[in-house]
C-alpha positions in Angstrom: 32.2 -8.3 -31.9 29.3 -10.5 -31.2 29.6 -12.8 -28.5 27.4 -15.9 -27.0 25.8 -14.6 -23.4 24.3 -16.8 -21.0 21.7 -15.1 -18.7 21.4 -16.9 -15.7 17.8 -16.1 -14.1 16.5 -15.0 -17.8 13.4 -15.6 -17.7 12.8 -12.9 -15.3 11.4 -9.4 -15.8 15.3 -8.0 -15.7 16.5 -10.3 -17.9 13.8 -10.2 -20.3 14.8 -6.9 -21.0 19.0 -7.4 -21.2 18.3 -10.1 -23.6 16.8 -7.7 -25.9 19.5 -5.4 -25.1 22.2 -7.8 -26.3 20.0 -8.8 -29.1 20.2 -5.5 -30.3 23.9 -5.2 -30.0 24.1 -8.6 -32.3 24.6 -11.1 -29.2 23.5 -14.6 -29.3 21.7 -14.9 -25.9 21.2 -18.1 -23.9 18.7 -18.2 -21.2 18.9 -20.7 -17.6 15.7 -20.2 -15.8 14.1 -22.7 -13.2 10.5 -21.1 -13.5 9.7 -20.5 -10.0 6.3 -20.6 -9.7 6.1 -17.5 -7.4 7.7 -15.3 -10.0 5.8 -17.2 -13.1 2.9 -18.6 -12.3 3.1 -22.3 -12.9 4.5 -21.0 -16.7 6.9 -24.1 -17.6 8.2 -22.0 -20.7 9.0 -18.2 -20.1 6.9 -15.6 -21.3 7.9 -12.6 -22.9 11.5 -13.9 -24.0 12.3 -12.1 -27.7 12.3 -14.3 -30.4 15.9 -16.1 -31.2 17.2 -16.6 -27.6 17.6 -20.1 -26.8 15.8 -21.4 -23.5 17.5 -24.0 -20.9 15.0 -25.1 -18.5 17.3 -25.7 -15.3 18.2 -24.9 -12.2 21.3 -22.7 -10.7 21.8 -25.1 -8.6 22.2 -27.9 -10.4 25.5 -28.4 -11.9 24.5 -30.6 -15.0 22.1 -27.6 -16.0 24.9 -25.3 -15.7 27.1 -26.8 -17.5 24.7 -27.5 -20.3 23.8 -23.9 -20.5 27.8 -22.8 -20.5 28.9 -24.6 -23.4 30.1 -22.3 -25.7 29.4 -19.4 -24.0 31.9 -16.1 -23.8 30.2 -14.3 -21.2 27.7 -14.7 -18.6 25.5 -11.7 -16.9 24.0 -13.5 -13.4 20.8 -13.1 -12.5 19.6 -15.8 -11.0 18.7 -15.0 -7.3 15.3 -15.4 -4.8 14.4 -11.7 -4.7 12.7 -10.2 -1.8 13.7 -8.6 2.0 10.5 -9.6 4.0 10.7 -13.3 3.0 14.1 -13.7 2.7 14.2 -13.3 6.6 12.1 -16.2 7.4 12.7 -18.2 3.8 16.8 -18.2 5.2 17.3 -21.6 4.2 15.7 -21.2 0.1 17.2 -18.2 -0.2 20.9 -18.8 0.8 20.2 -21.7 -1.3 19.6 -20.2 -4.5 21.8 -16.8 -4.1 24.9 -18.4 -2.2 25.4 -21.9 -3.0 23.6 -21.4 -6.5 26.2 -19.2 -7.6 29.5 -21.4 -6.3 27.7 -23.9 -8.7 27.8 -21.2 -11.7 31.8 -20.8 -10.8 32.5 -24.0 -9.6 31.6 -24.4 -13.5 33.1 -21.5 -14.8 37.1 -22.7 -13.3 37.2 -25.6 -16.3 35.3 -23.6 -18.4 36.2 -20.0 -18.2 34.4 -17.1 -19.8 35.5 -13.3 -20.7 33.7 -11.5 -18.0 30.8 -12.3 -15.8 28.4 -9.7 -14.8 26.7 -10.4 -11.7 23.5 -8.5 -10.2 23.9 -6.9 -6.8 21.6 -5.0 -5.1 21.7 -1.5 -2.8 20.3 -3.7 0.2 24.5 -4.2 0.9 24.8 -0.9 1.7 22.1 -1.4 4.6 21.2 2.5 5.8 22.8 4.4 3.2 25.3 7.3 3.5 23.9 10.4 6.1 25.2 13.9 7.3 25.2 15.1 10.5 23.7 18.4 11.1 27.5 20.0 10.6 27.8 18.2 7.6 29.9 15.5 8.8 29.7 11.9 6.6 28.3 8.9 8.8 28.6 5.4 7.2 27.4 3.2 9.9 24.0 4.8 10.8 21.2 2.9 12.1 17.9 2.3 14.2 17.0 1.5 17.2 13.2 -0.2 17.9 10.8 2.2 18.3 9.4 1.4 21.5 7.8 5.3 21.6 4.9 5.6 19.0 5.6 9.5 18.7 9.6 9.0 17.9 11.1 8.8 14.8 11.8 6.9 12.3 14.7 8.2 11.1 18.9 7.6 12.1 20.1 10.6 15.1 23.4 10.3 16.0 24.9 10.0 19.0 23.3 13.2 20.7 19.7 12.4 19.5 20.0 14.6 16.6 18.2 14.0 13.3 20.8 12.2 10.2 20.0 13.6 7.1 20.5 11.6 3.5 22.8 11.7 1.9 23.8 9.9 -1.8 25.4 6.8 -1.3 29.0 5.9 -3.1 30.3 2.8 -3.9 32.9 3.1 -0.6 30.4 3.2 1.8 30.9 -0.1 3.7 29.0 -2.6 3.7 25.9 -2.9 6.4 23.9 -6.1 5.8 20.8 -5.7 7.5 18.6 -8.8 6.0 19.5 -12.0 4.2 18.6 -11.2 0.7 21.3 -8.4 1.4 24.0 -11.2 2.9 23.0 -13.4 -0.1 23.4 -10.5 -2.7 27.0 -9.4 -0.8 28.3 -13.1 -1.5 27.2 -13.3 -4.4 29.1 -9.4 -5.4 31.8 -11.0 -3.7 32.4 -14.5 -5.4 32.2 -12.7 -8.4 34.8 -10.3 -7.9 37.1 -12.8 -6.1 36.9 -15.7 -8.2 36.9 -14.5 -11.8 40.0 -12.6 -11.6 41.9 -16.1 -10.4 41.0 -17.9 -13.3 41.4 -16.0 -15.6 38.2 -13.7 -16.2 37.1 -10.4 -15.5 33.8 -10.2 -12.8 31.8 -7.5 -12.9 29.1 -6.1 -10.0 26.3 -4.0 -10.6 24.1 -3.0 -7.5 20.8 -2.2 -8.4 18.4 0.1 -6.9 14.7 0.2 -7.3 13.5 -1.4 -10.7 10.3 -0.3 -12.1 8.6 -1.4 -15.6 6.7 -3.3 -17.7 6.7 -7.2 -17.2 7.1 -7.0 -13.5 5.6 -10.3 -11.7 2.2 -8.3 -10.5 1.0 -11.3 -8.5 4.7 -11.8 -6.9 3.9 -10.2 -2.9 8.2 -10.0 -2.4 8.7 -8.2 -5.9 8.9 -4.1 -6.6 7.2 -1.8 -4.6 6.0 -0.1 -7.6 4.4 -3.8 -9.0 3.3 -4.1 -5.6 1.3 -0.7 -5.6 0.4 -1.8 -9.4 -1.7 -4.7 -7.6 -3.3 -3.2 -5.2 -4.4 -0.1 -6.9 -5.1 -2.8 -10.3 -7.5 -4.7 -8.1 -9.2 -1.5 -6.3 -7.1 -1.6 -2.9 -5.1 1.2 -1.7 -1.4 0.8 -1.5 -0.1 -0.5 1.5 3.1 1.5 3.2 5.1 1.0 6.1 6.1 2.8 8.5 5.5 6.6 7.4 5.8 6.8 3.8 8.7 9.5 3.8 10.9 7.0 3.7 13.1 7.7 0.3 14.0 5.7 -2.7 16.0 6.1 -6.4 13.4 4.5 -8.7 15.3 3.0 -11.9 13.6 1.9 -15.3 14.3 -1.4 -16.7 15.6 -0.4 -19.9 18.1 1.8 -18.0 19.3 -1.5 -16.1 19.5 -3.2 -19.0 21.5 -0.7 -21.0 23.8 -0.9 -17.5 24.4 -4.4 -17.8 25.4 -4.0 -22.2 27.9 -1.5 -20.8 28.7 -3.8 -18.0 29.3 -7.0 -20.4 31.4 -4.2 -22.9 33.0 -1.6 -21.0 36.6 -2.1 -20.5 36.9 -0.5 -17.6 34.8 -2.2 -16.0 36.6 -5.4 -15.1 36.8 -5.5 -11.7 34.7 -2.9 -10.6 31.1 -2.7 -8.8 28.6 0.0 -9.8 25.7 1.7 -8.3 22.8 1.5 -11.0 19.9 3.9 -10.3 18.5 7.1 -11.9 20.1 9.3 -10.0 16.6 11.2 -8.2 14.9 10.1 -5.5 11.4 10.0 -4.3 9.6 9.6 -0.8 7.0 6.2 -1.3 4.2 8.1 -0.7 5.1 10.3 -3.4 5.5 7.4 -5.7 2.2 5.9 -4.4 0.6 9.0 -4.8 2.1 9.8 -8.8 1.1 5.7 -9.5 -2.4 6.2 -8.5 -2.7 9.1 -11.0 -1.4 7.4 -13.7 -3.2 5.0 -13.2 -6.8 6.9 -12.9 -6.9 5.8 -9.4 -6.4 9.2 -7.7 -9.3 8.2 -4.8 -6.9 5.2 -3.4 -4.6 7.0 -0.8 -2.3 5.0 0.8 -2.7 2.9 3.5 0.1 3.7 6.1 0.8 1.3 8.2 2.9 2.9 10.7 4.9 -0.6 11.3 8.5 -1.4 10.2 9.6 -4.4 9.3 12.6 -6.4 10.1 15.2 -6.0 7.4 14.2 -3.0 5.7 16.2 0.5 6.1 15.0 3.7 5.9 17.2 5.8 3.4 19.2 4.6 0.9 19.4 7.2 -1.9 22.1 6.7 -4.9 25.3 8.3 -6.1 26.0 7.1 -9.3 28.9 9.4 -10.7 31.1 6.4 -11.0 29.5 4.7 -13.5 28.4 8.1 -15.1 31.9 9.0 -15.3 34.0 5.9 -16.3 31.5 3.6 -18.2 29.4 6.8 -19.5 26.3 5.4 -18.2 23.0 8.0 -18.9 19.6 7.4 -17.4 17.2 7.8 -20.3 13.6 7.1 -18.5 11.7 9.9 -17.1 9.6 8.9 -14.4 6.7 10.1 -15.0 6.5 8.8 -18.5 7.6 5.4 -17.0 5.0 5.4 -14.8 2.6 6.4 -17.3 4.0 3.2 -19.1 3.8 0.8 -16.5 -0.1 1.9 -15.9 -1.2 1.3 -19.4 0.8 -2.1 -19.3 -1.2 -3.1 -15.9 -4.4 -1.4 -17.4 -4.0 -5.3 -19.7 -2.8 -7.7 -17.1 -4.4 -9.7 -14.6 -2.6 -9.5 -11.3 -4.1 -11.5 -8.1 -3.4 -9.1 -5.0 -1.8 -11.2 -2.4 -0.2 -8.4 -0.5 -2.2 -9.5 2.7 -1.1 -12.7 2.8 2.3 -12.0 2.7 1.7 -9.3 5.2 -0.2 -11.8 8.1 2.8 -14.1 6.9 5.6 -11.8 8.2 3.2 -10.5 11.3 2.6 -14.1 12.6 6.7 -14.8 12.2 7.3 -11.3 14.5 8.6 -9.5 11.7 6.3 -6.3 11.6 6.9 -4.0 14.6 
């Protein structure tokens, strides 16, 4: 049955491509977007938004826009949310601004006006390291690292005898291990979700999102995707910048897969209540990824620059399990990666991206973030 969705944060290169999703499943679509200028540009109308979804220029945060955007809404997938690790640990103020308090407004809303369900966006930064082994094959939720004060140690977890953690997939059970505060922002807003919906009435949602890679990303955006990151550099003749050793390993996830993930999200009926890892499924080391993007994109002679430096807030495995939304909502990756990558490079082949991956680098250096 078609329904009126509001996507909070539309405007964006994720929910660009849900509201074509839902357009294609007979939806009306709404949009709420502020613009950001570090994500658009200076754009003051969105770019890229299919024809027939209805724009509201407004803030999260502001409670009149909200409210304007709500009315006569049955379902709401939220986006809305600063996006990025490195700044989000010296940006604390914006960005538990935007994620936190930005998404009480959307509920405070929501208790006089309930919807059917509302879909929120989390993020794999919750789980912090993800899942590991121990060399006998025992499970270890709560890995982490210590500074690396020896230049020849290594970068990955050991448990308690100094012994090397392998990966391991990463359920939805592992707990929790917030290690930046994009991840405490995206946590909250998982949590509001699933706490306040339920008590008035609704059904909330949570969908934590790996690596998204695709077509539209914001290329001049220094906090986005790695992979429209690399796209920069290697669009503007630079290598790839990559920190600490490169074999640090990711699940890579096209946007059309996400998108589909949020339709089932929004449809399923199992899936009230429930959070869900969204990723492909395989996972790459970034070199590897940096090495595969500079092919497709003819620019085999850029190797990456490694920067040998960690910074604060980033992990070092996180890899995804996702037979729960496989199994219960019936959720298929469709994308292969190297035809997505092969996409992404003839898209970037067109745009023009200014490379600001320096700045933003010095930025978190001169704040003692890079060590």
């Amino acid at each position: 049955m078609a329904q009126t969705i509001l996507i909070t944060g539309g405007a964006g290169f994720i929910g660009r491509y849900v509201a074509r999703a839902l357009l294609d499943r007979g939806h009306e679509v709404r949009v709420l977007d502020s613009m950001v200028e570090q994500v658009h540009q200076g754009r003051k109308r969105p770019d890229g938004l299919p024809n027939h979804v209805e724009f509201v220029p407004g803030d999260i945060r502001d409670e009149t826009a909200v409210l304007r955007a709500l009315k006569g809404v049955d379902a709401v997938v939220h986006l809305a949310a600063e996006v990025g690790v490195g700044q989000s640990m010296y940006a604390v103020d914006r960005y538990t601004s935007v994620n936190d308090y930005g998404t009480a407004v959307l509920f405070q809303q929501l208790i006089d006006r309930p919807v059917r369900r509302v879909v929120v966006a989390s993020s794999m930064s919750i789980y912090g390291e993800g899942l590991y082994r121990t060399v006998d094959g025992d499970i270890v939720q709560d890995a982490a690292r210590t500074p690396r004060l020896d230049p020849n140690a290594s970068w990955d977890p050991v448990d308690g005898k100094g012994l090397p953690l392998a990966p391991a997939p990463t359920p939805e059970w592992k707990r929790p291990a917030l290690a930046s505060v994009y991840a405490i922002g995206k946590y909250v807003q998982e949590r509001l979700t699933l706490t306040v919906a339920p008590a008035y009435g609704m059904e909330g949602v949570a969908l934590r999102l790996w690596n998204v890679y695709g077509p539209g990303q914001a290329l001049s955006n220094p906090y986005t995707g790695v992979l429209a990151i690399f796209s920069s550099r290697l669009h503007n003749g630079k290598p790839p910048v990559i920190f600490e050793d490169g074999r640090q390993r990711r699940d890579f996830v096209h946007v059309q897969d996400i998108a589909q993930a949020f339709v089932l999200g929004l449809e399923h009926p199992k899936a009230a209540g429930q959070a869900y890892n969204v990723a492909s499924g395989e996972d790459r080391s970034v070199s590897e990824v940096a090495a595969l993007l500079a092919k497709a994109m003819n620019r085999p002679d850029l190797e990456p620059e490694i920067a040998g430096k960690a910074r604060v807030g980033d992990i070092r495995h996180c890899i995804a399990d996702i037979s729960k939304i496989r199994e219960e909502l019936g959720f298929m990756p469709q994308q292969d990666f190297a035809e997505g990558l092969a996409e992404l490079a003839e898209w970037v082949a067109q745009q023009e991206a200014e490379d600001r991956v320096n700045d933003a680098r010095k930025e978190l250096e001169l704040r003692g973030l890079v060590a």
